[in-house]
Backbone and ligand atoms as CSV (ligand in chain L), in Angstrom:
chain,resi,resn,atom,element,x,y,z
A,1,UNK,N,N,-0.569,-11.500,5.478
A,1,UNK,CA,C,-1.444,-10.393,5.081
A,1,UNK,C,C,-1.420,-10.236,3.563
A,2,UNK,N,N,-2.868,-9.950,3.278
A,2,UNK,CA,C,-2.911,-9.893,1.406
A,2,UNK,C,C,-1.840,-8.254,1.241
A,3,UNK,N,N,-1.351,-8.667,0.058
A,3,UNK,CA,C,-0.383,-7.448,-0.307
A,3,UNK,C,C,-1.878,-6.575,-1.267
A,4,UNK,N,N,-1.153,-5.270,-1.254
A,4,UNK,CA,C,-1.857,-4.189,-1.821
A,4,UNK,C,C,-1.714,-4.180,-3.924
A,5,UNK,N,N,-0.604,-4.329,-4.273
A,5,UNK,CA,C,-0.295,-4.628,-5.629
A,5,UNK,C,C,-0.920,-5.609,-6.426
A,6,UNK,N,N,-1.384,-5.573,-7.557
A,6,UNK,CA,C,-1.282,-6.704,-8.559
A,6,UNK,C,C,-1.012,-6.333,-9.802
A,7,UNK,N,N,-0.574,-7.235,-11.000
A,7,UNK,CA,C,-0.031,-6.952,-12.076
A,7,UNK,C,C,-1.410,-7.124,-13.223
A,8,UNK,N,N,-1.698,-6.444,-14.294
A,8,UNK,CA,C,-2.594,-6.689,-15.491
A,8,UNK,C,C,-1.941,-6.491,-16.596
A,9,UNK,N,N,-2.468,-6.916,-18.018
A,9,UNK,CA,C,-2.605,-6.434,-18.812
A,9,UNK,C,C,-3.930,-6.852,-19.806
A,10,UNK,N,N,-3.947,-5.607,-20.509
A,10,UNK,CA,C,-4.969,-5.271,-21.250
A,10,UNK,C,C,-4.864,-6.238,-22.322
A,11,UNK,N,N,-5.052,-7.659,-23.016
A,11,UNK,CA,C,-4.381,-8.591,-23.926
A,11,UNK,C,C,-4.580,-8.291,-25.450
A,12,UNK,N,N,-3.994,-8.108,-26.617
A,12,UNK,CA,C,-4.233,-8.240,-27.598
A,12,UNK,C,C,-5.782,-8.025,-28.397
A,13,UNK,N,N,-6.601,-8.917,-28.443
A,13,UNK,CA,C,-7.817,-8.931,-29.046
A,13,UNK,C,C,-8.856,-7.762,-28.397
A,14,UNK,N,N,-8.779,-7.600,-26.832
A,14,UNK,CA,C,-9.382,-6.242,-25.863
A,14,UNK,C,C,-8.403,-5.138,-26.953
A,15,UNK,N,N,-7.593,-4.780,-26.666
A,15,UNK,CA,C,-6.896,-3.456,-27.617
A,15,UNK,C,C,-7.288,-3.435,-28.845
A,16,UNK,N,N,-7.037,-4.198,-29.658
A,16,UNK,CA,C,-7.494,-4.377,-31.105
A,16,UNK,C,C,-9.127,-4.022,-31.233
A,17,UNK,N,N,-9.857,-4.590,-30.205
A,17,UNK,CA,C,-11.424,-4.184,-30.471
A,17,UNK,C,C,-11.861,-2.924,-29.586
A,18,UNK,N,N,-10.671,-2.191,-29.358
A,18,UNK,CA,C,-11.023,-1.024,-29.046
A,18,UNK,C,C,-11.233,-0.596,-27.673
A,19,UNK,N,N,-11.406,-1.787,-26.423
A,19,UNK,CA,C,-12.271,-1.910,-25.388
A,19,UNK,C,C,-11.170,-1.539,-24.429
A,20,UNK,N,N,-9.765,-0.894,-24.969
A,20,UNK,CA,C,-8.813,-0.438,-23.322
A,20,UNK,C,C,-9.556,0.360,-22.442
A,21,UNK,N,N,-10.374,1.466,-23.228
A,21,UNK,CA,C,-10.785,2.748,-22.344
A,21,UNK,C,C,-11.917,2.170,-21.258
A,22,UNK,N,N,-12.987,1.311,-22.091
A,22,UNK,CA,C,-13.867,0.707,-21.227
A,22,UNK,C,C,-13.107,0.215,-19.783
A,23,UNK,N,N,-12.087,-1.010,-20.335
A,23,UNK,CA,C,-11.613,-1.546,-19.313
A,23,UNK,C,C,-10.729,-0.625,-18.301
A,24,UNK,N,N,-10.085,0.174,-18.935
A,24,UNK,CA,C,-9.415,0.851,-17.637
A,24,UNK,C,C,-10.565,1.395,-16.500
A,25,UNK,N,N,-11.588,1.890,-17.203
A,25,UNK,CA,C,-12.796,2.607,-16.271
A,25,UNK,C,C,-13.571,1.666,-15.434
A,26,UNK,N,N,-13.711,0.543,-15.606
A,26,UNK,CA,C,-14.071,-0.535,-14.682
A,26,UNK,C,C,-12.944,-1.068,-14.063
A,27,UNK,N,N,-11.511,-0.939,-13.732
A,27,UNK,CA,C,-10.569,-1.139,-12.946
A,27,UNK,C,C,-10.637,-0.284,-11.917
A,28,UNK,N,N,-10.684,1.339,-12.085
A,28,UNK,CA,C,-10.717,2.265,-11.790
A,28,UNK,C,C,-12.025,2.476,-10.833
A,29,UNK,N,N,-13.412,2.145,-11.466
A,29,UNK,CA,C,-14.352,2.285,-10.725
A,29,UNK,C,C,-14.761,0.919,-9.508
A,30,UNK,N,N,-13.656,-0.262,-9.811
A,30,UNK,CA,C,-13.734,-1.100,-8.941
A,30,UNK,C,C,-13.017,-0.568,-7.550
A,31,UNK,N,N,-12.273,0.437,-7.526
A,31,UNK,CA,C,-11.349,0.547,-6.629
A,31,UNK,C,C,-9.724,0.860,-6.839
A,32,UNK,N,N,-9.398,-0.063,-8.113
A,32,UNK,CA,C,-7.742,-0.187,-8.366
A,32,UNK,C,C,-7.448,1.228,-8.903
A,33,UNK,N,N,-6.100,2.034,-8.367
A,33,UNK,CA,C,-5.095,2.940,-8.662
A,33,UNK,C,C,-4.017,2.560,-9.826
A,34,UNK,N,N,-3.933,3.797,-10.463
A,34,UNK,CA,C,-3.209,2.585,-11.674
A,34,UNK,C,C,-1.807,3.183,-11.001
A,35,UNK,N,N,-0.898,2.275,-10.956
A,35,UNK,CA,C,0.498,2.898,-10.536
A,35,UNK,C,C,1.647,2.821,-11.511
A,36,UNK,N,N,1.153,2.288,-12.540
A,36,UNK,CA,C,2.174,1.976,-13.967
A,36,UNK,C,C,1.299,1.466,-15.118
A,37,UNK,N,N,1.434,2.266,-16.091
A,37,UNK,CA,C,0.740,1.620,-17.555
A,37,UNK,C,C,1.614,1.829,-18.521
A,38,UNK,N,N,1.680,0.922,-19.506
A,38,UNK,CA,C,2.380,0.966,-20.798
A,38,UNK,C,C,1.995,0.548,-21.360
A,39,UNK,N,N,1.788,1.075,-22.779
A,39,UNK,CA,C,1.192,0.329,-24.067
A,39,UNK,C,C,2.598,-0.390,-25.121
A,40,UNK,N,N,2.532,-1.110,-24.939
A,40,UNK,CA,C,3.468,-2.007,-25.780
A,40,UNK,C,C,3.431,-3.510,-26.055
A,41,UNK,N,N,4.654,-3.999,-27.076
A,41,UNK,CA,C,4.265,-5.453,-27.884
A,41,UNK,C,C,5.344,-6.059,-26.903
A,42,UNK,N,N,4.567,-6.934,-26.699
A,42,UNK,CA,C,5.649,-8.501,-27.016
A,42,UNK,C,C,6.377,-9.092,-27.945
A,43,UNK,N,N,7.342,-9.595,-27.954
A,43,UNK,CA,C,7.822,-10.362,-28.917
A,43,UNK,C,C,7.827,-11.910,-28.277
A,44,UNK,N,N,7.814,-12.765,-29.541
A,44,UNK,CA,C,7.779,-14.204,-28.969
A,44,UNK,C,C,8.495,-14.552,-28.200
A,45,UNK,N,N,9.346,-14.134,-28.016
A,45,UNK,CA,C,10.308,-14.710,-26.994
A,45,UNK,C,C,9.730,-14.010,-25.686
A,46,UNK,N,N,9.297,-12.746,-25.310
A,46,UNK,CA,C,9.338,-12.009,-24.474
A,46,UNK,C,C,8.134,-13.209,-23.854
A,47,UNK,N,N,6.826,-13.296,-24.285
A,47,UNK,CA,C,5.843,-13.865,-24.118
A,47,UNK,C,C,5.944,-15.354,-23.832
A,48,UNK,N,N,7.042,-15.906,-24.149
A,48,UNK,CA,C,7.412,-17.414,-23.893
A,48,UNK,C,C,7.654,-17.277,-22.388
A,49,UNK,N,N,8.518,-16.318,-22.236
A,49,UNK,CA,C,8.950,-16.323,-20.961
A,49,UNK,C,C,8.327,-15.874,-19.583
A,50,UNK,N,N,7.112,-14.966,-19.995
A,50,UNK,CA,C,6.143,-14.431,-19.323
A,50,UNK,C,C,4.643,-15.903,-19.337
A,51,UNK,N,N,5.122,-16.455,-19.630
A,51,UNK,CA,C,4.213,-17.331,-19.319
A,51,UNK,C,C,4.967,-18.956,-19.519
A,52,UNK,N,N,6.464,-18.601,-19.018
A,52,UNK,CA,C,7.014,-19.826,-19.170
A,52,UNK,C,C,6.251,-21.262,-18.222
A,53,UNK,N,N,5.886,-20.697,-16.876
A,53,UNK,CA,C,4.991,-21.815,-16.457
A,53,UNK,C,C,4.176,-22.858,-16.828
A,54,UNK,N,N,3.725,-22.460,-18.129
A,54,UNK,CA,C,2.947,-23.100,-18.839
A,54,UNK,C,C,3.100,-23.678,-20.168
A,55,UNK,N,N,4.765,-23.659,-19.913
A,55,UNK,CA,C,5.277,-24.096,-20.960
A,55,UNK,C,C,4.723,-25.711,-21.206
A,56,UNK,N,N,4.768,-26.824,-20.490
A,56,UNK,CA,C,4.600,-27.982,-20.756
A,56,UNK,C,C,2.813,-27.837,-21.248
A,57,UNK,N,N,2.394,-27.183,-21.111
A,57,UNK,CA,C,0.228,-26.857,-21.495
A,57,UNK,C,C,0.465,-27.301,-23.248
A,58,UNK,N,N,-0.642,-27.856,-23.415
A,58,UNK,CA,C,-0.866,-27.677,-25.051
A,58,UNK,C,C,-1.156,-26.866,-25.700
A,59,UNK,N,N,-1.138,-25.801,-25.174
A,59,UNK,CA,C,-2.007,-24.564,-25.803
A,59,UNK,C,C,-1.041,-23.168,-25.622
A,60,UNK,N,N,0.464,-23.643,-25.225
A,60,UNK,CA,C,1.436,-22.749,-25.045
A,60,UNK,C,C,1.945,-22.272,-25.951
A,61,UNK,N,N,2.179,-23.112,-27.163
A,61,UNK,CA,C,2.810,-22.319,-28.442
A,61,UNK,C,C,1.808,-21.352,-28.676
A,62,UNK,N,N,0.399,-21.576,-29.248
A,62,UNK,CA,C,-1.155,-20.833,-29.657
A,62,UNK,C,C,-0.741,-19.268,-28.538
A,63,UNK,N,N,-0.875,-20.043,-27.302
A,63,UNK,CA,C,-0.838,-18.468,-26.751
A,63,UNK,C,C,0.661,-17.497,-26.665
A,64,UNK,N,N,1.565,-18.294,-27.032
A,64,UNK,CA,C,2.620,-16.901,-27.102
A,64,UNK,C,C,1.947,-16.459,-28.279
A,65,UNK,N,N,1.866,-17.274,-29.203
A,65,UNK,CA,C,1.840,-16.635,-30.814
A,65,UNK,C,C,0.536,-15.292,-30.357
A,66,UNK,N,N,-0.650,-15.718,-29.811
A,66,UNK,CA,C,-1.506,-14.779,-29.564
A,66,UNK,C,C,-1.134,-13.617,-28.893
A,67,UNK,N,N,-0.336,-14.009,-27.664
A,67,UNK,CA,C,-0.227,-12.800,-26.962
A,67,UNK,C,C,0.943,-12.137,-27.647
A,68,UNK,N,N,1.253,-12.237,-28.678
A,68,UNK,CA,C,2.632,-11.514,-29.350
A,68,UNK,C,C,2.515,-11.081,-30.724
A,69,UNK,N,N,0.997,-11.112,-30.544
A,69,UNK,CA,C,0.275,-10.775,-32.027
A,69,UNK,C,C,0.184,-9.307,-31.960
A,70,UNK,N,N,-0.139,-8.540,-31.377
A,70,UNK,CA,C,-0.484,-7.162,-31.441
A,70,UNK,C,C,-0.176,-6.631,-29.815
A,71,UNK,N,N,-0.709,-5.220,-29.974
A,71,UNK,CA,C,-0.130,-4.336,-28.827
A,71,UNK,C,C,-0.517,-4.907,-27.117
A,72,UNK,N,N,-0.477,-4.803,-26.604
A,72,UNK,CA,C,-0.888,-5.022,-24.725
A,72,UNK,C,C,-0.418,-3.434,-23.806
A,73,UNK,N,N,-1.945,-3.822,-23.425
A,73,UNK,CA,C,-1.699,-2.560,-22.308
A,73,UNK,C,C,-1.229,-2.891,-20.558
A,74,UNK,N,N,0.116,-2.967,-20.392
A,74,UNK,CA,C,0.423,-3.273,-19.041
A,74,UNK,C,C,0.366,-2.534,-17.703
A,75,UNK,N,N,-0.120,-3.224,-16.966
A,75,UNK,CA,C,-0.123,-2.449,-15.835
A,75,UNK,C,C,0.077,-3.025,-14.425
A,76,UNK,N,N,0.250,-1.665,-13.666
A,76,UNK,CA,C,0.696,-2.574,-12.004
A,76,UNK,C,C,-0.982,-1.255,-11.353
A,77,UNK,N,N,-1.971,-1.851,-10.562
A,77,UNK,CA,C,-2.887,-1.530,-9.913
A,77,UNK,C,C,-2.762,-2.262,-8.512
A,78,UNK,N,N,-3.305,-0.599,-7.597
A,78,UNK,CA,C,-2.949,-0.819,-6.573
A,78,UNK,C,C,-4.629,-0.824,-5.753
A,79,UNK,N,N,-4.588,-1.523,-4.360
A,79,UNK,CA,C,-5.830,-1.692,-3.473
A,79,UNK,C,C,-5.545,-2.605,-2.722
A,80,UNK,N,N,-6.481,-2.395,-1.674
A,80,UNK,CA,C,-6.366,-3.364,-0.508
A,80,UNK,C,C,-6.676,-4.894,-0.784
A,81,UNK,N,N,-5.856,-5.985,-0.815
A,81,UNK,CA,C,-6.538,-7.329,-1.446
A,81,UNK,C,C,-6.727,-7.170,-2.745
A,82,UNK,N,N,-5.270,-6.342,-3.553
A,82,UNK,CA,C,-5.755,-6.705,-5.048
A,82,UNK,C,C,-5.563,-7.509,-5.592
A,83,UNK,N,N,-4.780,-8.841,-5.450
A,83,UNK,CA,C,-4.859,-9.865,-6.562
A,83,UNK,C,C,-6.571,-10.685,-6.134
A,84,UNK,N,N,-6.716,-10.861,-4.836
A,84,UNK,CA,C,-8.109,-11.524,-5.342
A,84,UNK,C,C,-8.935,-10.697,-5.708
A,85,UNK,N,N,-9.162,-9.758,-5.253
A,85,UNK,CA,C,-10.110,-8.664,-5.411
A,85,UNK,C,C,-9.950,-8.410,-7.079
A,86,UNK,N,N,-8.865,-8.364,-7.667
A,86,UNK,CA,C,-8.814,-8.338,-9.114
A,86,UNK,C,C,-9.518,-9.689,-10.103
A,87,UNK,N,N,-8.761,-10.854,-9.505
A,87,UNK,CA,C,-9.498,-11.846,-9.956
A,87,UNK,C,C,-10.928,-11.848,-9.967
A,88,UNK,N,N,-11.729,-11.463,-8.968
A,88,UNK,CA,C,-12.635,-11.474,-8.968
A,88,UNK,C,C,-13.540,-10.760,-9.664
A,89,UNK,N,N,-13.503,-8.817,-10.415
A,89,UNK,CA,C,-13.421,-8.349,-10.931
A,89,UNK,C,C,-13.040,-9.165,-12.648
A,90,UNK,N,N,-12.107,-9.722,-12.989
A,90,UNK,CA,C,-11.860,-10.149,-14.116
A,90,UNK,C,C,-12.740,-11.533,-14.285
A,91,UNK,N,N,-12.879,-12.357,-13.570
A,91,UNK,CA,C,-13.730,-13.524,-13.906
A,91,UNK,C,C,-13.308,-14.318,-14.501
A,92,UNK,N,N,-13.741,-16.002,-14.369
A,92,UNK,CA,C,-13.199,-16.978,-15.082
A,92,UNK,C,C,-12.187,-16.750,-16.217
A,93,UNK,N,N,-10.971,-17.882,-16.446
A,93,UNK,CA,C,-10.567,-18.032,-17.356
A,93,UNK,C,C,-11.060,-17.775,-18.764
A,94,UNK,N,N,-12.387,-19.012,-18.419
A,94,UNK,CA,C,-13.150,-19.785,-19.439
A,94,UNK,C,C,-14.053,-18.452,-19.705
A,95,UNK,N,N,-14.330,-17.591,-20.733
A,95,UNK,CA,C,-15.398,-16.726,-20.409
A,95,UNK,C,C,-16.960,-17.108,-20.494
A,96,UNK,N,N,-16.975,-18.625,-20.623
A,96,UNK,CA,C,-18.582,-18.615,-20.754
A,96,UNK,C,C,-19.103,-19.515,-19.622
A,97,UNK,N,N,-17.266,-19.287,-18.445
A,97,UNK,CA,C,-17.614,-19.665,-17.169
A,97,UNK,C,C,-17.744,-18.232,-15.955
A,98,UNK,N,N,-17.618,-17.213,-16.802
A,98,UNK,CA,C,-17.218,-15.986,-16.252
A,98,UNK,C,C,-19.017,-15.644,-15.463
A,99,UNK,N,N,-18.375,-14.976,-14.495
A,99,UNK,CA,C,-20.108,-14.066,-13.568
A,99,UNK,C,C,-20.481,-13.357,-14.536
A,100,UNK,N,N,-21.432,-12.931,-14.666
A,100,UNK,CA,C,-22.363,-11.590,-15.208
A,100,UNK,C,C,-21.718,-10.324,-14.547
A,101,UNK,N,N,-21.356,-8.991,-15.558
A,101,UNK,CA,C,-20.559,-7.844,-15.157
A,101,UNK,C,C,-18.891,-8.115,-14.884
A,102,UNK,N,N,-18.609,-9.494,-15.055
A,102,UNK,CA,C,-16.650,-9.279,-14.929
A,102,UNK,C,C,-16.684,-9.116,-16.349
A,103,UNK,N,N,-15.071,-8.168,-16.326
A,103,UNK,CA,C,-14.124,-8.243,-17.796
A,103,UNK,C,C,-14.675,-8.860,-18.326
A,104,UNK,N,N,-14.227,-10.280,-18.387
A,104,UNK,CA,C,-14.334,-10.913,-19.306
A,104,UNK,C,C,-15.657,-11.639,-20.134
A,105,UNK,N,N,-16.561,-11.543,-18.946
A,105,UNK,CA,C,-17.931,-11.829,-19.566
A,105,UNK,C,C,-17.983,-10.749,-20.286
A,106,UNK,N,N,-17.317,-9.973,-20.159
A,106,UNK,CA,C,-18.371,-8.699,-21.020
A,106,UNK,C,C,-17.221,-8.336,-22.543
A,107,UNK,N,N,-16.253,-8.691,-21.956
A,107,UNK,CA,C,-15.053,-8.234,-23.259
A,107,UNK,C,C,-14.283,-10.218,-23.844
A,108,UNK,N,N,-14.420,-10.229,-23.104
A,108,UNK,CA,C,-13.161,-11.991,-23.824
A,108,UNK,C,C,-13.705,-12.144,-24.850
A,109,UNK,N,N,-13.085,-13.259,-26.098
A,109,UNK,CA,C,-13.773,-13.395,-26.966
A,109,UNK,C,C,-13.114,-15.116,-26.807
A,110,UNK,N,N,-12.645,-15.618,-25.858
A,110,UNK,CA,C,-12.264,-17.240,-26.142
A,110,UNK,C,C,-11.980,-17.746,-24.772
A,111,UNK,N,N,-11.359,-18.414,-24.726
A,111,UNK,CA,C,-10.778,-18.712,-23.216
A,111,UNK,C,C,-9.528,-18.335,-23.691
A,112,UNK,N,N,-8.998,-18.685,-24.567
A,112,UNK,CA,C,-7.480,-18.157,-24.809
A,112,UNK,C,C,-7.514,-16.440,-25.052
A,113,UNK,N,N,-8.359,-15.898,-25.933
A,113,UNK,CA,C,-8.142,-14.192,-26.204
A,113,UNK,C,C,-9.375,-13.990,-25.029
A,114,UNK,N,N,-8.684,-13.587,-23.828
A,114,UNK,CA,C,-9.777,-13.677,-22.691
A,114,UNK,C,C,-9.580,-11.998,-22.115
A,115,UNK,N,N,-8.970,-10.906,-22.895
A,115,UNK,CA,C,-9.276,-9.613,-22.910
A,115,UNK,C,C,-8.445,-9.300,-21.901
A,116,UNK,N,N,-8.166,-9.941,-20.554
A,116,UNK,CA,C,-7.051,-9.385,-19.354
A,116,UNK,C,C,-6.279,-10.289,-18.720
A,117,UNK,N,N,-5.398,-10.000,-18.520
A,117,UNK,CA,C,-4.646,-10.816,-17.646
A,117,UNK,C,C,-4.283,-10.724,-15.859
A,118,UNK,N,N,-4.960,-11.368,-15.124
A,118,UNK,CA,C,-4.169,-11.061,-13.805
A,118,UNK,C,C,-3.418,-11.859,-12.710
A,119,UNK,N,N,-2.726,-11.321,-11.824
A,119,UNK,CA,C,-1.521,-12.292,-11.352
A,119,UNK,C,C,-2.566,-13.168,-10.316
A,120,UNK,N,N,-2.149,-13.997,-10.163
A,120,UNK,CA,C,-2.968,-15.590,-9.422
A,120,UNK,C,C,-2.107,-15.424,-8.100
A,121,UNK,N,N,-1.112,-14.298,-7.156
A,121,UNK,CA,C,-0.549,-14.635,-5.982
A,121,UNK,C,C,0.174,-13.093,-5.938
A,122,UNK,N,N,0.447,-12.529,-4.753
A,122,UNK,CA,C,1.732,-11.611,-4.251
A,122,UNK,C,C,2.770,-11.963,-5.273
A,123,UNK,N,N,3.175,-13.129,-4.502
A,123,UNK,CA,C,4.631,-13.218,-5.365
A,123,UNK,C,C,4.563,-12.919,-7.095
A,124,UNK,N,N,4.108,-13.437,-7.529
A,124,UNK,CA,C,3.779,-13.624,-9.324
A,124,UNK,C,C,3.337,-11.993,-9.458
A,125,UNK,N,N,2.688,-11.263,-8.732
A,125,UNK,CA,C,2.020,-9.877,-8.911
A,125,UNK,C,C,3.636,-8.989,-8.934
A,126,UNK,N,N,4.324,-9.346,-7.871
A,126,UNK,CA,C,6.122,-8.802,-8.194
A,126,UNK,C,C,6.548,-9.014,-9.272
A,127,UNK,N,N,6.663,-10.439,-9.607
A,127,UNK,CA,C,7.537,-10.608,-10.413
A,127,UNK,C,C,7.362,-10.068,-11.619
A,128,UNK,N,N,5.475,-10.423,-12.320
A,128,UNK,CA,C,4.920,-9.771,-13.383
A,128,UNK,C,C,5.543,-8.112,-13.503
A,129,UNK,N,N,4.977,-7.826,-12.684
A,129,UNK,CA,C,4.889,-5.971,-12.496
A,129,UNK,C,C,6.362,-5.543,-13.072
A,130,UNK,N,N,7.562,-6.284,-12.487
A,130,UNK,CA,C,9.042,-5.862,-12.247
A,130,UNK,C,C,9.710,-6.474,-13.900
A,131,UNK,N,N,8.572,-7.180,-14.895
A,131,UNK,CA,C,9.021,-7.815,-16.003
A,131,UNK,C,C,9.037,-6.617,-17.102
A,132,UNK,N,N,7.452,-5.584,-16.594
A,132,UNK,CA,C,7.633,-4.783,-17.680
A,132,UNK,C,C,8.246,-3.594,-16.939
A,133,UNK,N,N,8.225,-2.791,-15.775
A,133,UNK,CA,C,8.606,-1.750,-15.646
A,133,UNK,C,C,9.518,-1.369,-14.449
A,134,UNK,N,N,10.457,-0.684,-14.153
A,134,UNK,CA,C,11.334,-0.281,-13.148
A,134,UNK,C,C,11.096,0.482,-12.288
A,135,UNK,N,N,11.861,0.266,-11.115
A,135,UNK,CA,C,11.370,1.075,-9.727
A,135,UNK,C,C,10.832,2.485,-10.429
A,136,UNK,N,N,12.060,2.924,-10.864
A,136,UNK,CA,C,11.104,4.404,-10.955
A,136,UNK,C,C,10.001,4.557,-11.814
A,137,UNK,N,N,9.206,3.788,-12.209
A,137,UNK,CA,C,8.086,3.814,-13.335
A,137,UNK,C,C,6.874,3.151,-12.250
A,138,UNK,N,N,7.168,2.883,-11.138
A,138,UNK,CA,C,5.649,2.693,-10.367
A,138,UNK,C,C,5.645,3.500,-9.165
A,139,UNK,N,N,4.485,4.505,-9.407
A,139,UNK,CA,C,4.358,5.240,-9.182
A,139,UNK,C,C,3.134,5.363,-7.772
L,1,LIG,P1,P,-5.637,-17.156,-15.896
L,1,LIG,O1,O,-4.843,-17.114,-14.619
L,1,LIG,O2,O,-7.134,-17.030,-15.657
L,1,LIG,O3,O,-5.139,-16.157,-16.918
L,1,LIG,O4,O,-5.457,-18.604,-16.519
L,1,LIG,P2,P,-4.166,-19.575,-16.663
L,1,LIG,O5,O,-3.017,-19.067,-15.841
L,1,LIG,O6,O,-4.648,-20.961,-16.415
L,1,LIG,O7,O,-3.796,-19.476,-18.211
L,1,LIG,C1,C,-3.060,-18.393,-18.730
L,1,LIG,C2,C,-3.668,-17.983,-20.042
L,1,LIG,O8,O,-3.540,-19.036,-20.979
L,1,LIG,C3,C,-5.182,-17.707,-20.005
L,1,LIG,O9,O,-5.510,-16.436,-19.519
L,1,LIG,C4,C,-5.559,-17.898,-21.459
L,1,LIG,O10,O,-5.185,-16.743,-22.246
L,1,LIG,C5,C,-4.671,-19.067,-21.853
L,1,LIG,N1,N,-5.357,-20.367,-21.657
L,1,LIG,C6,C,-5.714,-20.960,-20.484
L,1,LIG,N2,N,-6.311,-22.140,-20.687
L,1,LIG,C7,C,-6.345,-22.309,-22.043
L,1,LIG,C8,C,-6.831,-23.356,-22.892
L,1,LIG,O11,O,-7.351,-24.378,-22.430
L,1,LIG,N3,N,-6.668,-23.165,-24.241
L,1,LIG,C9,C,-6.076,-22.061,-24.761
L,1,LIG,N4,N,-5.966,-21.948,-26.102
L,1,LIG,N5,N,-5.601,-21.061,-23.994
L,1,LIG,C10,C,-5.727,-21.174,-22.655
């Protein structure tokens, strides 16, 4: 059975251009409950490790350095079938592979500064969620 949880965050270049408020209101009006948000940085290391999977990628150094450039808005959102149901909502990686009306068609500015992040499985939606915040902070 699809679990109810998934993990986001709001990435760097989305905060910087202003677009959290937009995006929280299209999370919100998709359905998702926010059950934990925090506005805070990464540090390189933090970000190495949050995307250690992809450590062997060519494009792994570029994106810690990016995602550890400025602030991120994290979050755990809740709904029935939210990691696909989120994916789907956020849209392609690639944003100029993205649908018309997701996130990222409408906010990404690269495939790498792609405005949100969301978990690809249950499991990864735990682990993400439990990286930035503690039982008692999801609410
Ligand atoms: P996601 O699940 O859609 O976020 O995509 P992936 O898990 O494949 O990649 C993680 C993140 O790495 C993406 O959201 C992008 O920020 C970045 N990324 C993915 N592919 C590329 C790429 O080809 N080049 C660069 N520079 N960044 C990438």
């Amino acid at each position: 059975m699809a679990g109810n949880r998934t993990f986001s965050m709001i990435k760097p270049d989305a905060y910087e251009a202003g677009n959290t408020g937009a995006i929280l209101k299209m999370m919100e009006e998709a359905g998702f409950r926010i059950v934990s948000m925090k506005l805070t940085r990464l540090t390189a290391d933090n970000a190495g490790a949050f995307y250690a999977v992809h450590k062997e990628r060519p494009f792994y150094q570029d994106l810690v350095s990016y995602m550890s450039s400025g602030p991120i808005v994290a979050l755990i959102l809740e709904k029935d079938n939210a990691v696909a149901d989120f994916r789907k909502l956020i849209g392609a990686t690639n944003p100029a592979e993205a649908e018309d009306g997701t996130i990222r068609k409408l906010f990404a500015k690269s495939i790498e500064a792609n405005a949100v992040h969301g978990s690809d499985s249950d499991e990864n939606a735990a682990i993400e969620g439990s990286f930035f915040f503690a039982e008692t902070e999801k609410f």
